[in-house]
C-alpha positions in Angstrom: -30.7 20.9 -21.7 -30.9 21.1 -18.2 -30.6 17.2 -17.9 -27.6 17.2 -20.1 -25.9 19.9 -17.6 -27.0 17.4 -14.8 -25.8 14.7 -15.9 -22.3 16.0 -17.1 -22.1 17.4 -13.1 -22.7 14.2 -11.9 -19.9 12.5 -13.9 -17.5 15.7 -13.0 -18.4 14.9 -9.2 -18.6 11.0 -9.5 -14.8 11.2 -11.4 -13.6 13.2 -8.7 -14.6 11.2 -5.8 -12.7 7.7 -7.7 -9.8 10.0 -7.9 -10.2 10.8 -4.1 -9.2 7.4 -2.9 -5.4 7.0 -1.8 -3.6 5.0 -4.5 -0.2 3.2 -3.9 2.2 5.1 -5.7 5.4 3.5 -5.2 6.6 0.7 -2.6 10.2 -0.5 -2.2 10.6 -3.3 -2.6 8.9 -3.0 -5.9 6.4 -5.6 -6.7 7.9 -8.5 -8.4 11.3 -7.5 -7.7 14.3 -10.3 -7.0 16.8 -8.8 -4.9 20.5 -9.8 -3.8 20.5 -8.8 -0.3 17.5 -8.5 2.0 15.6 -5.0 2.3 15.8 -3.6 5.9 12.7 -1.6 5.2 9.5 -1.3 3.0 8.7 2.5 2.2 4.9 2.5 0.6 4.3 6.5 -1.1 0.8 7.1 -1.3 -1.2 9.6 -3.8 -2.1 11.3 -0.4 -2.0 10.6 3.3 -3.1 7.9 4.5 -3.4 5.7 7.9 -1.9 2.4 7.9 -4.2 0.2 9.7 -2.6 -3.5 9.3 0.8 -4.4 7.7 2.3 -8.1 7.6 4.9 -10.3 5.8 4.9 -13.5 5.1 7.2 -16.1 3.3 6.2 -18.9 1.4 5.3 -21.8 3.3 5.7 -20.0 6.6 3.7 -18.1 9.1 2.5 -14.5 8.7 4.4 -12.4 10.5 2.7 -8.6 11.7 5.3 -6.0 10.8 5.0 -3.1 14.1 5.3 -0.1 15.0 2.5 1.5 13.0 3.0 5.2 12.0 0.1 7.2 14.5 -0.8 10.0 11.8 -1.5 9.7 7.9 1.3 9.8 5.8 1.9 10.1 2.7 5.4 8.1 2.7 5.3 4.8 5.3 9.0 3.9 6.4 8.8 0.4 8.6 11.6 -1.8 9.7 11.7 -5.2 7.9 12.9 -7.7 10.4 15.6 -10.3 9.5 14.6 -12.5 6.3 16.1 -15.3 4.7 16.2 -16.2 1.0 12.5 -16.9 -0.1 9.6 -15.6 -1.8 7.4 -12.5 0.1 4.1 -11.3 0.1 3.2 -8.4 2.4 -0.1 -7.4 2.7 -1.2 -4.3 4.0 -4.1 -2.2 4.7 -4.5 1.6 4.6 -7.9 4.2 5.2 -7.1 7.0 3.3 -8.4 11.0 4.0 -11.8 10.1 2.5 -12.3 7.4 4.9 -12.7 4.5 2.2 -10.1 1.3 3.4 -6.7 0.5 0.4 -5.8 -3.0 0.8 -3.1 -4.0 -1.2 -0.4 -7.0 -1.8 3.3 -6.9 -3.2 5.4 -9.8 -3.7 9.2 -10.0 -4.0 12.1 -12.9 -4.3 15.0 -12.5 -1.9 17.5 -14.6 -3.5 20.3 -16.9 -1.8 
């Protein structure tokens, strides 16, 4: 019996430090998106704060580009200025340690069109 109680513990524990991680909620531009006009910023809305660490955008066939300033103090909802883009496909990458101290990458892509 008393193994039984252990074990159900650990899995109550175990589940609750998965949960612990900072998830991507919501990013605009959503993922997959095709827009008419060019977004001025990307807004990322995390499950809980986090610290970004590295954010860049790059468009197909071109160079990466490092998207600055960097907000100084976990957040849970990241406003940075997009600079000018043209009509093209977008990845941005970014990378995020959340309160537990694990490290969110993460990718979204979007279609500006002409």
């Amino acid at each position: 019996m008393r193994l039984v109680r252990l074990a159900g513990w650990l899995l109550t524990v175990a589940s609750a430090c998965v949960q612990a991680h900072a998830n991507l909620q919501q990013v605009t531009p959503a993922d997959g998106s095709v827009l008419g006009s060019a977004p001025t910023e990307l807004v990322l809305r995390f499950s809980e704060a986090a610290q970004l660490t590295a954010l860049s955008i790059e468009k197909e066939g071109g160079a990466k580009q490092k998207l600055a300033p960097l907000p100084q103090k976990p957040q849970t909802t990241i406003s940075v200025a997009l600079p000018q883009l043209a009509a093209g496909r977008y990845v941005v990458s970014w990378r995020a340690v959340g309160a537990d101290g694990h490290v969110v990458p993460g990718q979204i892509h979007f279609t500006l069109s002409p």
